[in-house]
N, C-alpha and C positions, 0 to 999 in steps of 0.2 A: 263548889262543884257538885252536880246532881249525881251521884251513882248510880243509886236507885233506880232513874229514870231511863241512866245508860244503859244497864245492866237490862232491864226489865225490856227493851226495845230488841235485843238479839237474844235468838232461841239459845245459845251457847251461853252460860252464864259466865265461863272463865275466859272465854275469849273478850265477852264483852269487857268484864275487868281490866283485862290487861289492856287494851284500847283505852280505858279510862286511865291508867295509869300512866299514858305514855309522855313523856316530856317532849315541848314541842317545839324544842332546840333541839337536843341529841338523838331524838324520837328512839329513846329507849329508856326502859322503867325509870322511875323518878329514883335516884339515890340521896341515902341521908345526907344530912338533914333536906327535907323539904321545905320551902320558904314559900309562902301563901305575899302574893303581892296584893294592893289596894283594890286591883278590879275584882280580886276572887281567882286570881289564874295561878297558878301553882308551875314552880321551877324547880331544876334542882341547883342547888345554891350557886357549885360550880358554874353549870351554865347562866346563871344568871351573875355572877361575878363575870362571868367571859362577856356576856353583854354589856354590863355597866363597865369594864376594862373598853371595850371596844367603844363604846360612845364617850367615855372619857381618858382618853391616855393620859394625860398628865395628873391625874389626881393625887396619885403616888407621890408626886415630886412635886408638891407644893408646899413644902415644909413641914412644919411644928402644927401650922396652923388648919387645921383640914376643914373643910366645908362640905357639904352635902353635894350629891350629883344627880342626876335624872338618865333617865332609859324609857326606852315605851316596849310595853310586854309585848312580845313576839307574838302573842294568838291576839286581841282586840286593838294593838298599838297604842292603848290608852299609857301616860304620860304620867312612871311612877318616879317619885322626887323620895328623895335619900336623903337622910340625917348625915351630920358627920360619920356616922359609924356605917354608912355605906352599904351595904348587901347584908352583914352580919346584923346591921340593923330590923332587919324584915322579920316576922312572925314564923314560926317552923309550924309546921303543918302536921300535929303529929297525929290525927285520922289517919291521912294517905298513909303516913311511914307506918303504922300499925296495919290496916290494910297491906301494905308492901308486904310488911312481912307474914302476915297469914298468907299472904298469896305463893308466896319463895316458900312456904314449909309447906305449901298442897302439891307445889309444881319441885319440891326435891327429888323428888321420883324418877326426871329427867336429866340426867348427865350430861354436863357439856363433854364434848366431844374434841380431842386435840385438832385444833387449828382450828373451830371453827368459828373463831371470830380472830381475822387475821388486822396485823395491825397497823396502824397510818404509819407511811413514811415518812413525811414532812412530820407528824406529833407522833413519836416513839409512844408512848403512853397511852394513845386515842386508837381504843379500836374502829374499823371502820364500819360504820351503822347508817350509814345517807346514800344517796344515789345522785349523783346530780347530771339532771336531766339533763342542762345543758351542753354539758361537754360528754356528755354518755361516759360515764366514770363512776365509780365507786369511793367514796370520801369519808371523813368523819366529821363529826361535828365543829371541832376547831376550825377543819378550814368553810365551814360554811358560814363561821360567827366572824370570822376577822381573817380567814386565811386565800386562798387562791378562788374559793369558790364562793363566797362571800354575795357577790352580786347574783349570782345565778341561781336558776330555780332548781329544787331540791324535791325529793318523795324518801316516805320511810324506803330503804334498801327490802325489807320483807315485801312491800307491796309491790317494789319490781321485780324482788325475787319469784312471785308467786305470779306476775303478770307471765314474765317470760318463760317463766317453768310452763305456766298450762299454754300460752304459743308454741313453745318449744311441743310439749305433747300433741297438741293440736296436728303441728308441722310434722311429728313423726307418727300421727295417725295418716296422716294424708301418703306419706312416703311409702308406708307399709299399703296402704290401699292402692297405691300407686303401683309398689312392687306387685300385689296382688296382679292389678290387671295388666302390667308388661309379661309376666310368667302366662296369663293367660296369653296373652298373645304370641308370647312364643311357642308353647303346647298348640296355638291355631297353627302357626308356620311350620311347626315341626312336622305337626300332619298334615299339609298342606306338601310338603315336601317330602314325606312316605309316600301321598297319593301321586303325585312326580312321578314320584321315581316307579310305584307298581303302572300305573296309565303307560307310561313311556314303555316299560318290556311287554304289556300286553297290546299296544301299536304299535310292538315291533314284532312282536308274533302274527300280528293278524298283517303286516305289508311283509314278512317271509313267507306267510301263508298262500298269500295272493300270487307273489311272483315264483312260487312252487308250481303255485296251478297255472300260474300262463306260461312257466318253464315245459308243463311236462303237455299244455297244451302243442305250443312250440315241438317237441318232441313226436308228440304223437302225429302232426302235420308230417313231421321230417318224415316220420318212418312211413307214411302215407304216398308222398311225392317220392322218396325212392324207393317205393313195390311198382311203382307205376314206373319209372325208368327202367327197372328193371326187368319189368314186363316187355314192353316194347324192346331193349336189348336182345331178349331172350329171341322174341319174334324176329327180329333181322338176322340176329346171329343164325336161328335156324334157317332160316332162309334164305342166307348168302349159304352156310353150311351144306344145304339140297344143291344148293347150285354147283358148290366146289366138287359134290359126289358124280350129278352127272357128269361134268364134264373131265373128272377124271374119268370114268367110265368109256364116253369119246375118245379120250384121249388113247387110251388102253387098247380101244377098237381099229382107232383110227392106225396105231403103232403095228397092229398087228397088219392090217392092211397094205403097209406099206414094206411091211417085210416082206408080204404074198407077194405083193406089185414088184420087188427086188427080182424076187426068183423069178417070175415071169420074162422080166426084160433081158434076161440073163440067152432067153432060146434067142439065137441070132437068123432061123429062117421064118418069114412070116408062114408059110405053110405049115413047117413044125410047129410055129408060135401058137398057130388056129387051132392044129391036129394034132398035136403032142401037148397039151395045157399040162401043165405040174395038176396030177391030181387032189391034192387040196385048194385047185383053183375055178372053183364050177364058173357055170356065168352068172348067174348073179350076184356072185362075188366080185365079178367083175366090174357087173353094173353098181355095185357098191361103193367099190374102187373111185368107180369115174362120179356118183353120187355128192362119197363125203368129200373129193377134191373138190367140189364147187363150194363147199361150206356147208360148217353144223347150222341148223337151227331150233339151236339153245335157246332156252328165254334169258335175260343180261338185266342189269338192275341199271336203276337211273344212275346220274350224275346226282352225287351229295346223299346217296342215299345211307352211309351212313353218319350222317350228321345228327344232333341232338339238341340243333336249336332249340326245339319246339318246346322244349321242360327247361328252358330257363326261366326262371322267377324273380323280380323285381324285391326286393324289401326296403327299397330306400325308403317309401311312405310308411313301412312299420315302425323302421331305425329311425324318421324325425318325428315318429306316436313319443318312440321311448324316449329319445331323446328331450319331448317335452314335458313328459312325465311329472308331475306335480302332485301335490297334494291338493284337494279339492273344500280344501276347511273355508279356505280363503275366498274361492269363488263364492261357496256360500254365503259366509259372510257379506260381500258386495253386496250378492242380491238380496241380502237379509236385511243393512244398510241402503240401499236403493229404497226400498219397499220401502221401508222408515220413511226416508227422507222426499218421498212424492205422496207418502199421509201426511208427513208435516207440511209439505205445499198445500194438498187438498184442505 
């Protein structure tokens, strides 16, 4: 096995090491003793007794008499044949285990840590160091040599440790970027719905505004239309008013007249009536007498003269204005719409 050339190939020189030291059954450090097989490939004895156990179960229970066995190294499958003494038979490899152990006295400095290497269920004793891809599980080597997971494809546990950690980071950079831009988004709605709500009381101040001033326009017509009723009132009222003075006046004349005219018809001889007149009865008192019995002529007002048709005022065409009353966003909009949609014709 080239160190050298491993080591020398990665800027890290202890990582490369440890990569060179990995066994590539349990794909974890090679443990004593190490056994150097025919092709040059390096085990550690354990798992290469689990290999030779695995391609020969019975060799144990063939008596007294033992014979040699064969296996093919797990990294080039080259086809290594075994003396009767089996796996103990193979050459220990004591570079690597020297190596191992300068490497375990550089890296004492790091303490394992409780639990962290938890242990096979199925082999009490087998921490678990595999991944198997297949079944997406975590295993240990035993069951990849002869146990459940055996057929199935396998990676070191670190290199799916280290896949899915930087996904997993990857996946919670994207989350947090994600958070990022939902917060923005909500900060866009939030002020999106401050300007809501200010937009909406200041279009509610400027349409209280508007119907203040067509309120007190409305107002000011009113008080307009009744100076003018009131005017006109005024002019009839005086004017039947002259009228009720004369003719109380007549009335008054006429009463008095008619008392003169009493005492008059009271003298029973026409000679005395002529030649004895009550002296507050001159003649033409008389001729006044016989005057106002024919009739006053008073001036007399029409028929309907006080009527007030003439100042009555329709509003039905105001009350269906307000009643159609709308907001005119909309119409805009049509025509803003329209115009679009006869450029996109032209």
């Amino acid at each position: 096995m080239d160190f050298q050339a491993g080591i020398l190939r990665d800027g890290n020189p202890m990582e490369s090491l440890e990569k060179q030291l990995i066994c590539p059954i349990c794909l974890e450090m090679f443990s004593k003793p190490v056994v150097i097989l025919p092709c040059q490939h390096n085990l550690c004895r354990k798992c290469a007794n689990d290999v030779f156990q695995a391609a020969n179960p019975y060799w144990q229970s063939r008596g007294s008499v033992i014979s040699g066995g064969r296996f093919r190294c797990p990294s080039c499958r080259h086809e290594v044949l075994l003396d009767r003494h089996g796996v103990y038979g193979l050459q220990r490899n004591l570079l690597v285990e020297n190596i191992i152990d300068i490497y375990k006295q550089e890296c004492s400095s790091r303490p394992l840590k409780k639990g962290e290497h938890p242990m096979c269920k199925e082999h009490e004793d087998e921490r678990i160091n595999i991944y198997c891809i297949t079944c997406e599980v975590p295993t240990c080597s035993m069951c990849k040599v002869f146990g459940a997971h055996k057929d199935c494809e396998v990676a070191p546990l670190q290199t799916i440790f280290q896949g899915q950690k930087t996904e997993l980071n990857n996946c919670i950079s994207m989350l947090v970027a994600g958070n990022d831009r939902i917060q923005t988004i909500i900060s866009q709605l939030e002020d999106s719905c401050q300007s809501t709500e200010e937009n909406s009381e200041a279009a509610k101040r400027e349409l209280c505004a508007r119907f203040d001033t067509l309120a007190a326009l409305l107002e000011e017509k009113k008080s307009e239309l009744l100076q003018r009723i009131t005017c006109e009132q005024r002019h009839k009222t005086g004017f039947v008013q002259g009228l009720i003075r004369q003719y109380k006046e007549q009335l008054e004349k006429s009463s008095r007249l008619v008392e003169t005219a009493v005492q008059a018809m009271e003298e029973t001889g026409g000679a005395a009536f002529l030649m004895v007149r009550p002296p507050n009865l001159p003649a033409r008192a008389l001729m006044g007498i016989v005057e106002a019995s024919k009739g006053g002529r008073l001036e007399k007002i029409e028929q309907g003269y006080e009527s007030m048709d003439a100042f009555s005022v329709s509003l039905e065409h105001l009350a269906e204005a307000v009643r159609t009353l709308d907001f005119d966003s909309a119409e805009e909009d049509e025509e803003y719409f329209d115009g679009e949609e006869e450029e996109v014709e032209e």
